[in-house]
C-alpha positions as CSV (number, residue, x, y, z in Angstrom):
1,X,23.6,74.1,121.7
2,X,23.5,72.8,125.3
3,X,23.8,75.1,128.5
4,X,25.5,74.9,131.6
5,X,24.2,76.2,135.2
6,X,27.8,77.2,137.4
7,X,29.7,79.1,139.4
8,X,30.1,82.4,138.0
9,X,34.1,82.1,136.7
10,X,36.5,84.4,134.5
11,X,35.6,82.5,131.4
12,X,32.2,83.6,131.6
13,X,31.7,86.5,129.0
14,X,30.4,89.4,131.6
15,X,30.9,92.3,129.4
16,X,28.3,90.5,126.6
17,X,25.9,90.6,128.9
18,X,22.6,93.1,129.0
19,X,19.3,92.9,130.6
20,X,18.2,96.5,129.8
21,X,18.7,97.4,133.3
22,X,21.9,99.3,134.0
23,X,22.5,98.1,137.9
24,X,21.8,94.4,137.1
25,X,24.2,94.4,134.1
26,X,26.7,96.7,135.9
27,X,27.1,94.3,138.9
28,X,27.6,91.3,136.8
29,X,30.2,93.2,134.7
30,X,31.9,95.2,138.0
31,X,30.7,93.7,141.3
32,X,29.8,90.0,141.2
33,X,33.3,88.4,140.8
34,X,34.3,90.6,143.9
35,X,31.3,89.8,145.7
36,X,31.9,85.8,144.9
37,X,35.9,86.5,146.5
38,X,34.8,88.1,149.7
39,X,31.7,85.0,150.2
40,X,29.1,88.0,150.2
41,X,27.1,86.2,147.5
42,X,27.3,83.5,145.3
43,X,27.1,83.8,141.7
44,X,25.4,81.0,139.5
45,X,25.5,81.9,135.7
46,X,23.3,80.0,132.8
47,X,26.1,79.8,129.8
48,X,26.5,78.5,126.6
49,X,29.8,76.5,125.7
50,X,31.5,79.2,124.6
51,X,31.1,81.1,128.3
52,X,28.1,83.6,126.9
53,X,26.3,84.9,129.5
54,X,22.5,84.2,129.1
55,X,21.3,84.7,132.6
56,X,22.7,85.4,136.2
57,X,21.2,84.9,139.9
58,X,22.6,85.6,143.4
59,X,22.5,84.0,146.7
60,X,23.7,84.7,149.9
61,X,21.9,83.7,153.4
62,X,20.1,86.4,155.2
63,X,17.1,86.8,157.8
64,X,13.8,88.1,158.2
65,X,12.0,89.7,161.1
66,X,9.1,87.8,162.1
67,X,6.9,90.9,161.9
68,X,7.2,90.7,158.0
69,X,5.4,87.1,157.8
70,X,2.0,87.0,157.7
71,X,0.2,86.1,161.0
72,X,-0.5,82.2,159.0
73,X,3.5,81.4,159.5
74,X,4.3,83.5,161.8
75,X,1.6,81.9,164.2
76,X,3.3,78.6,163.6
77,X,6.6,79.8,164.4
78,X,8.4,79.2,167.9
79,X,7.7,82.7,169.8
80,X,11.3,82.9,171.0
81,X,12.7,83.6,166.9
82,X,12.2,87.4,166.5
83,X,15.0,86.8,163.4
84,X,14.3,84.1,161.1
85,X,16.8,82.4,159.3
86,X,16.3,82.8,154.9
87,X,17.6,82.6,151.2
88,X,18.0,85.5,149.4
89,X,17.7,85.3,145.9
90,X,19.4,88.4,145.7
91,X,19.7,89.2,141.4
92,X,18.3,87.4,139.0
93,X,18.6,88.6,135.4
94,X,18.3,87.2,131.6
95,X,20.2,88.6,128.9
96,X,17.8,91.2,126.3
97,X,19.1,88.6,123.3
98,X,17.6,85.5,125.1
99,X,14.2,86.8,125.7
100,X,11.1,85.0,125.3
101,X,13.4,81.9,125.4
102,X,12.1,81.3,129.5
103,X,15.7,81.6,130.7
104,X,14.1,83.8,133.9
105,X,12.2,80.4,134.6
106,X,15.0,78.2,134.4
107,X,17.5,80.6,136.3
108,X,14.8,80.7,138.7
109,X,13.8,77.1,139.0
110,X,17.7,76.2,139.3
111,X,17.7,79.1,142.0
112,X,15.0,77.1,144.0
113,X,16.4,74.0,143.4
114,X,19.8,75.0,145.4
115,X,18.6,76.7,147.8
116,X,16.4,74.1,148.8
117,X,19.0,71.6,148.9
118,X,21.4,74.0,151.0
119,X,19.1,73.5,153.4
120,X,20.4,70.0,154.4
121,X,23.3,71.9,155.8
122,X,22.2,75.0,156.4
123,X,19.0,76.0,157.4
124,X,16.5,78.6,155.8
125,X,12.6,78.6,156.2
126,X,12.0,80.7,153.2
127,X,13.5,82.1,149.9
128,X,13.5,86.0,149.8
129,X,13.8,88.6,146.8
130,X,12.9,92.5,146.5
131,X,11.9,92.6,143.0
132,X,13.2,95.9,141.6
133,X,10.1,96.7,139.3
134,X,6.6,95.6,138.9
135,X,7.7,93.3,135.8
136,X,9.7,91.4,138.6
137,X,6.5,91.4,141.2
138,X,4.5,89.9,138.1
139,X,7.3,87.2,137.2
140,X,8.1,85.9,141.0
141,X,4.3,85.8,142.2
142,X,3.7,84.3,139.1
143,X,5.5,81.6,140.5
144,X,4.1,81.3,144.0
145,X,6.0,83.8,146.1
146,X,3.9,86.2,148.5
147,X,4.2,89.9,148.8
148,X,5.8,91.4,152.0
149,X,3.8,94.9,152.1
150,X,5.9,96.0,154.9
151,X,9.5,95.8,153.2
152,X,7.9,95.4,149.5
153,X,10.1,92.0,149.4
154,X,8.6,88.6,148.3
155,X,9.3,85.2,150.0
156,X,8.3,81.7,149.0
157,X,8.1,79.2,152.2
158,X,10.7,76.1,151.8
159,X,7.8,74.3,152.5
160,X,6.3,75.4,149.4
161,X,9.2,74.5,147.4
162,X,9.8,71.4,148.8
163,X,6.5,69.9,147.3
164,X,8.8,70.5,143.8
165,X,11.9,69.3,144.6
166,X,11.7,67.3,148.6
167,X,12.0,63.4,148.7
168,X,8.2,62.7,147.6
169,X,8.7,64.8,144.4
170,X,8.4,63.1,141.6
């Protein structure tokens, strides 16, 4: 069975879908579609043929306050950007029937991937989350981002993912 990274549409089964957290599931069943309508977020859904639901993200652009950053980036910075302009991976979720098949990897590898190539039109110096447990802290450090122990958000320079998906990427 092959499976298809889009647009979060009315085909996609919503109500099938369960992470084993209640607010995650609940937006993609109540809140998403709405959210897609008024451009607060955008949805991107990994689906099998038939429209079920195997995992979700969310992105929508945001900023960070400089104070946030570590002194490394923020001492490379421009002083006059007190707001910095960011990505927020916003949701991220796999469904509890799909586990163990690295769905959270791809979701977020296909996350990266768009973000960083929204930034030919739009810019963004980082990708942002605020993982709702310690399992999510674990997963998305696992994969490079850094801890933000003011707000207990995460970020991952564009820098950084650049080197996986920018021209000299193989």
């Amino acid at each position: 069975m092959r499976y298809f990274t889009q647009p979060l549409a009315k085909s996609h089964k919503k109500s099938d879908f369960s992470c084993g957290n209640l607010l995650l599931d609940n937006y993609l069943h109540k809140q998403a579609g709405q959210d897609v309508k008024r451009k607060l977020s955008a949805c991107f859904v990994l689906a099998d043929e038939s429209g079920f639901v195997k995992g979700y993200y969310t992105l929508s652009s945001s900023s960070i306050d400089k104070g946030e950053l570590p002194e490394e980036i923020v001492k490379i910075l421009p002083p006059s950007y007190e707001n910095l302009p960011v990505t927020l991976l916003g949701r991220l979720a796999r469904n509890e029937k799909n586990k163990g098949e690295g769905i959270g990897e791809l979701l977020l590898l296909d996350a990266l991937k768009r973000s960083y190539d929204a930034t030919k039109t739009v810019a963004s110096m980082a990708i942002v989350v605020d993982p709702i447990d310690g399992i999510a802290v674990q997963f998305y450090a696992k994969y490079g981002f850094i801890n933000l122990p003011t707000s207990g958000k995460m970020f991952i320079p564009m820098k950084t993912v650049s080197k996986l998906y920018g021209p000299s990427a193989g």
